[in-house]
N, C-alpha and C positions, 0 to 999 in steps of 0.2 A: 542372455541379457547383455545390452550392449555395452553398460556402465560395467559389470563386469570384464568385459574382455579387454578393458581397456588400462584397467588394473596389472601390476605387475604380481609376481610370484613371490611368496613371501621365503626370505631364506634361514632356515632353523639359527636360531643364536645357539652358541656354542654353549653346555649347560656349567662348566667350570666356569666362566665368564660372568654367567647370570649368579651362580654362588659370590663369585667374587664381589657382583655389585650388591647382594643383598646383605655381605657380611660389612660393606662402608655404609656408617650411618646417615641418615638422610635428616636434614634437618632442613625445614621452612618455616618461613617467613609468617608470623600469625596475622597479616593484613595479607597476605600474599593469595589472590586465586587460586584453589584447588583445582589441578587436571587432572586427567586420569591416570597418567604417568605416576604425576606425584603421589596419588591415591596409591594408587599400587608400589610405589614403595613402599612408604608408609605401612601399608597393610605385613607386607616381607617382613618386616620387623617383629612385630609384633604379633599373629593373627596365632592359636595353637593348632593350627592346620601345620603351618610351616616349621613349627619349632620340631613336631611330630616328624616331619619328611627328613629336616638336615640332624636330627640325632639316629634317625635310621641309617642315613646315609655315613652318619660316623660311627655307630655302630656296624657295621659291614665293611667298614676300613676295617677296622679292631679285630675283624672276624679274619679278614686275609691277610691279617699281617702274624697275626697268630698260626693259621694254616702256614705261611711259608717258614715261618722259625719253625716248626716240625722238619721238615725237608734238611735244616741243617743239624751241626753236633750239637749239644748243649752241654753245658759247663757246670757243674754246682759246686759248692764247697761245705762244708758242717765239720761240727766240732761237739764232740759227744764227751760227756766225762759221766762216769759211772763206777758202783762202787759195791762191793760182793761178800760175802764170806761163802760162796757154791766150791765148793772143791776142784769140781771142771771147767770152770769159770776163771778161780785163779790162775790156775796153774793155764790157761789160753790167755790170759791178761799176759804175764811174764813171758809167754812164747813170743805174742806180739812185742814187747818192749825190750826182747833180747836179756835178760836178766833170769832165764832158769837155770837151775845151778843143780847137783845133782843130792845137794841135800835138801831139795824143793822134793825129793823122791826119798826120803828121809833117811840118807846114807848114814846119818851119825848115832842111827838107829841098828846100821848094819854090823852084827859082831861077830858074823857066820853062818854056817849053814844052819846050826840049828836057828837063826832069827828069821827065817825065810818065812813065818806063820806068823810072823809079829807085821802087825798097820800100823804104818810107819805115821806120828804124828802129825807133820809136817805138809804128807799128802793130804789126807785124809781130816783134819783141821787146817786148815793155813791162816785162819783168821782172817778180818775184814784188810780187801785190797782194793785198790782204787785204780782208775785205769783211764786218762786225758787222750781222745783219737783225734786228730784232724786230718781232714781228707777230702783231696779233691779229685772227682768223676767225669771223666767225657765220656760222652753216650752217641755215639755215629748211629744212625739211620744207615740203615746198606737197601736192604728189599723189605717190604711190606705187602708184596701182590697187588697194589697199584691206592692201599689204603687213604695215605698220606696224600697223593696224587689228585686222589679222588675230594680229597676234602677241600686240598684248595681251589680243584675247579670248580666246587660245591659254594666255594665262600667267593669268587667272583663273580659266579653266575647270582649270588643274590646282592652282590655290591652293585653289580650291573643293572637287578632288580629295583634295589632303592634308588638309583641316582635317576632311573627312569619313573619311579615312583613319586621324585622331589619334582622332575619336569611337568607329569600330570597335575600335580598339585600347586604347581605356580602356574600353569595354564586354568583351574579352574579356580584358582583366588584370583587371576585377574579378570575370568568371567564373571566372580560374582563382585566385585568392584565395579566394574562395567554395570553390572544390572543395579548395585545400589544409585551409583552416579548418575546414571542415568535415568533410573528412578524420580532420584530427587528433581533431575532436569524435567522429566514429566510430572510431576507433581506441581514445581513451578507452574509451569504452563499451565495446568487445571486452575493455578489461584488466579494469572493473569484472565484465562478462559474467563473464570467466576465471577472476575472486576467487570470483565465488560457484559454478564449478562446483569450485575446491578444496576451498571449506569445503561443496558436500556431498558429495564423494569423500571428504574425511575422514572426516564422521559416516559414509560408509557402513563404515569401515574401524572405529571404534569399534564401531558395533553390530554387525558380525558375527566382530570378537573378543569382544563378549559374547555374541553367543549360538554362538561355540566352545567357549566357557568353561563354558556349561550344556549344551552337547552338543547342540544346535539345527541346528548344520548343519557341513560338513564344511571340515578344512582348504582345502578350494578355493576356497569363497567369500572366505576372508580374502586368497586368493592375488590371487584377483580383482579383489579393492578395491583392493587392494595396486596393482595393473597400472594400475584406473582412476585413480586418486588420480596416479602419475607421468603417466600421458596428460593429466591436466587441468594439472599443473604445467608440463608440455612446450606443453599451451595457452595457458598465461600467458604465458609465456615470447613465444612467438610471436608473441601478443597485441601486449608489451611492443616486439616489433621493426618490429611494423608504426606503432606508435605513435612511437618514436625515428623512422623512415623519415617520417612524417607530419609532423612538428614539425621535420624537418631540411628540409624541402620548403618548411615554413612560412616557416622563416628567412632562407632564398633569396632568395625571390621578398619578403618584407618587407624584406630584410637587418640581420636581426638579426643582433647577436655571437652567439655558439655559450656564452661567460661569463654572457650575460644571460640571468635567468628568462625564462620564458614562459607566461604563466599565461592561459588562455583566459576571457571573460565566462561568468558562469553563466546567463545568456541565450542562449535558442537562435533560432537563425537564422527569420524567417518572412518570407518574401516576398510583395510585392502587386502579385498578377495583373491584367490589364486583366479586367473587367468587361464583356464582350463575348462575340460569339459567333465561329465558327471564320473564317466568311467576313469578318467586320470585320476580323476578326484579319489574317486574308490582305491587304487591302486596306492596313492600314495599314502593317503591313510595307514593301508596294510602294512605298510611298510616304517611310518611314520609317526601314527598314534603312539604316545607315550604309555596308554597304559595295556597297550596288545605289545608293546617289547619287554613289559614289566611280567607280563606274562608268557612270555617265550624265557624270557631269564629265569623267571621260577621252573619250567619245561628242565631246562639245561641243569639248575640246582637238582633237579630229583634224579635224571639222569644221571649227576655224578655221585648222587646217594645211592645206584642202583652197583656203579666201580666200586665204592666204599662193600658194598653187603657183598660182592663176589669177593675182595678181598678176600673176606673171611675162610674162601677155600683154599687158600694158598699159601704156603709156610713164610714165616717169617724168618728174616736173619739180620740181626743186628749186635755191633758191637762195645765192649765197655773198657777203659783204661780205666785206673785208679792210681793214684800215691796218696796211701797211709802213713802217719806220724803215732805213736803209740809213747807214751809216756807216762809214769805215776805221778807226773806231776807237770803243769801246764809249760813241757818244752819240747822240742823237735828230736829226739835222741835218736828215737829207733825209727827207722823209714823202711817201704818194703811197696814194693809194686803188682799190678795184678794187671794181667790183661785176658779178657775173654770173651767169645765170639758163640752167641746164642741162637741155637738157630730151634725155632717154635711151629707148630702145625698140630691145628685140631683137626684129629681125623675124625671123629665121631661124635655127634653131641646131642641125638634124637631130635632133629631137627630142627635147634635152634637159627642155626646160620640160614636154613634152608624158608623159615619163616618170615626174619628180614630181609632175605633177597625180594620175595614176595610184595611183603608189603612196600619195598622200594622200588618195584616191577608198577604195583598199583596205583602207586603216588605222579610215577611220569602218566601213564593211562588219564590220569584223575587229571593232573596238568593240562595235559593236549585237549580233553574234553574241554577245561574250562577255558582255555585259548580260543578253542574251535567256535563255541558259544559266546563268547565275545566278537570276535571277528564278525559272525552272520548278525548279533543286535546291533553291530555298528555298521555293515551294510547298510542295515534298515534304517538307522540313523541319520548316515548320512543321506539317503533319499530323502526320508523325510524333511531336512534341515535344505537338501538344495530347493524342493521345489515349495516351504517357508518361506525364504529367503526373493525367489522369483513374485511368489504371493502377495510379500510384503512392500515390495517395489510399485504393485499393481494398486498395492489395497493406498498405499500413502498418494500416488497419483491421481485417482480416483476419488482420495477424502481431499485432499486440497481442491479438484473442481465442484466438487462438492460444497466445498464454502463459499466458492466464489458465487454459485448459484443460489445456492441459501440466502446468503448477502442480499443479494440484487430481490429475491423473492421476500424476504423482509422488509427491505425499503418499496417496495412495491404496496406489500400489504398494508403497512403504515401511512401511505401517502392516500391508498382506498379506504380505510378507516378513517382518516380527517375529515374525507369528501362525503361518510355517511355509506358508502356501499360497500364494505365489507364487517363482519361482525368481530366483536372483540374477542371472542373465541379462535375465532380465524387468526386473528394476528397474535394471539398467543401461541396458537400451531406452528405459524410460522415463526415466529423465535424460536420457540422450542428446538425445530428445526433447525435453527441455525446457531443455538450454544450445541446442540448433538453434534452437529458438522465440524463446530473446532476442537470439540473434545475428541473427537475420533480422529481430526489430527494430529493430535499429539497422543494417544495411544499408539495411532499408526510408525509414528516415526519411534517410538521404544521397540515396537514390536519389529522395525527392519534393522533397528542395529541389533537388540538382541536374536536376532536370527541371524544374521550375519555372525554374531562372533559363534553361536552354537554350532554353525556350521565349522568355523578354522578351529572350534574346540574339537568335533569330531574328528578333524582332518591331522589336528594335534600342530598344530599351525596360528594359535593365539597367541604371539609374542608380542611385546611393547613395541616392539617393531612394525606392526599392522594396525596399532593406533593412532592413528593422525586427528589432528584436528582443523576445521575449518570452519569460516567465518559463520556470522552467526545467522541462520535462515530467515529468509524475509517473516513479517510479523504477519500473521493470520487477517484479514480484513473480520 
């Protein structure tokens, strides 16, 4: 197509960029034209498609900022205070607080050999004792068998998932903006359409009460016009609800008040196609579709859930510092340190490990198949959508000579009808004919921009960037 080639390449806006401009408010003007631009802010705000994509996409921060604090030591501190009369218990209370003394082993009991059969009270009761710990624990991470590793390339691979998930999703909130917008801009046209097949149902209702009046043709034709004239009013009408229903859609998804105008740019939509041919096209898609990277990121997340389940074969070792504070009463007295180095390995465990490897073996399989199957309906896709889009070019071509024809055979008809040789049947065909012609004008032109944008949506190439606008199309004869 040669309007095509002469288009430039559309270049991905960078998607931190486009978060940026959605997280600044957008505020306009209530007399101010709606453009598509502006719609589609608008929409960013507000729409719960979006709200859905940017808390995914901060919940997937959350997720790998958590997997990487794994990777380092972590710190804790607690402070326990507890309170006994266990006999083993005391007497491990005062060992930690430095305070056993050897009549805790109830020396004052001891008066010789013969006391050696005596239980000594002191052990053996010590009564209720209370016992203040405070204590702080470093926990080092040394090896896990690639556990840790695994999780956080598990939590960037679905970081990476959602912000490609938010791109898809601001590419098809601005398609269906596009489609309400321009909806509403086709709906106009049908009521404009609707105006002028009233005012020529009327003129037909004028000249054939004059030429009743000179006895030209028969009460029937005036019946006739009569009938046509309410069918084109009953058009309008129609017209007017598919327009209300369009502009009410608009609202929505913008969230305008229902109190505030809404007045459309008298610029019409023109979008800029890539500059290429079918196969580039194909190519870049594969490469460039948002929501086939959304799905190569989930690929990579199972992947690193498959590191995670082989972990599980491989011993762990990791290490623990403490300083304890032990006291019967809430002060630092007695202090005492511990350091210890754990090293863990399940060697056996009737195949539990052996089942989540499995299933995480399954989940990448299950991935790639759902990748695989995307990619080949988006092939098809985009075929479909280039050769839409070459269609739509042909079909809007083809409806504008089409009017201009219709036109000329209307006032043809009407000028044979005055003179008595053509019938009022006839020249209602021929109108007919020619409110079909404008109306299929303006279908036509909804149907090549939205085929155009379905096209940069499959190519994943729908940025506010490829939305232009220009002047406003000559008016329909």
């Amino acid at each position: 197509m040669r309007a095509m080639k002469k288009r430039l390449r559309i270049k991905p806006i960078i998607p931190a960029a486009l978060a940026l401009l959605a997280a600044i408010p957008y505020a306009r003007a209530a007399d101010a034209p709606l453009t598509p631009l502006s719609a589609y802010q608008m929409a960013l705000q507000q729409t719960p498609e979006m709200m859905q994509s940017r808390a995914q996409v901060a919940e997937a921060q959350g997720a790998v900022k958590s997997a990487k604090g794994y990777l380092l030591p972590s710190l804790s501190a607690s402070i326990t205070g507890s309170g006994t009369d266990n006999a083993l218990n005391v007497f491990g209370m005062k060992l930690q607080q430095r305070r056993a003394t050897f009549n805790d082993f109830g020396a004052n009991e001891f008066t010789g050999p013969s006391a050696l059969a005596i239980a000594p009270t002191n052990l053996n009761r010590p009564g209720w004792y209370r016992n203040y710990q405070t204590k702080l624990q470093l926990n080092i991470p040394i090896y896990n068998g690639g556990q840790i590793i695994g999780g956080l390339h598990q939590a960037e691979a679905m970081l990476s998932a959602a912000r490609s998930g938010e791109t898809m999703a601001r590419q098809q909130l601005l398609f269906q903006v596009l489609r309400f917008y321009e909806g509403m801009r086709t709906a106009d046209g049908y009521v404009n359409a609707a105006q002028q097949g009233i005012q020529a149902a009327q003129s037909y209702v004028d000249l054939t009460n004059k030429l009743l009046a000179r006895g030209v043709v028969a009460k029937t034709d005036v019946l006739q016009a009569r009938i046509h004239l309410d069918d084109a009013r009953l058009g309008l009408a129609e017209a007017q609800k598919q327009k209300a229903m369009a502009m009410a859609g608009l609202r929505i998804i913008t969230g305008t008040p229902d109190d505030q105008p809404m007045q459309l740019a008298a610029q019409h939509i023109a979008l800029t196609l890539p500059a290429t041919d079918l196969k580039q096209l194909k190519d870049e898609a594969m490469a460039g579709n948002p929501g086939l990277q959304a799905l190569d990121s989930q690929v990579r997340a199972a992947q690193a859930g498959v590191t995670q389940a082989r972990a599980a074969y491989l011993p762990h070792f990791n290490v623990m510092l403490s300083h304890e504070w032990d006291d019967n009463k809430m002060d630092f007295a007695a202090n005492s340190y511990t350091v210890a180095g754990v090293l863990s390995w399940d060697v056996f465990d009737f195949g539990t490990r052996n089942g989540a490897l499995d299933r995480a073996q399954a989940g990448v399989i299950r991935g790639r198949g759902a990748l695989r199957q995307a990619q080949d309906q988006l092939r098809l896709k985009l075929e479909e959508a280039w050769q839409e889009v070459h269609l739509a070019e042909t079909r809007l071509q083809l409806k504008h000579d089409a009017v201009a024809d219709a036109t000329e055979a209307a006032r043809l008809a009407k000028l044979r009808y005055a003179q008595g040789v053509e019938t009022f049947t006839q020249l209602i065909a021929t109108q007919a004919a020619l409110d079909k012609a404008r109306a299929d004008v303006i279908a036509a032109r909804y149907q090549q921009v939205m085929a155009q944008a379905g096209l940069l949506l499959a190519v994943g190439q729908l940025e506010p960037a490829a939305v232009q606008l220009t002047s406003a199309l000559p008016v329909t004869p």
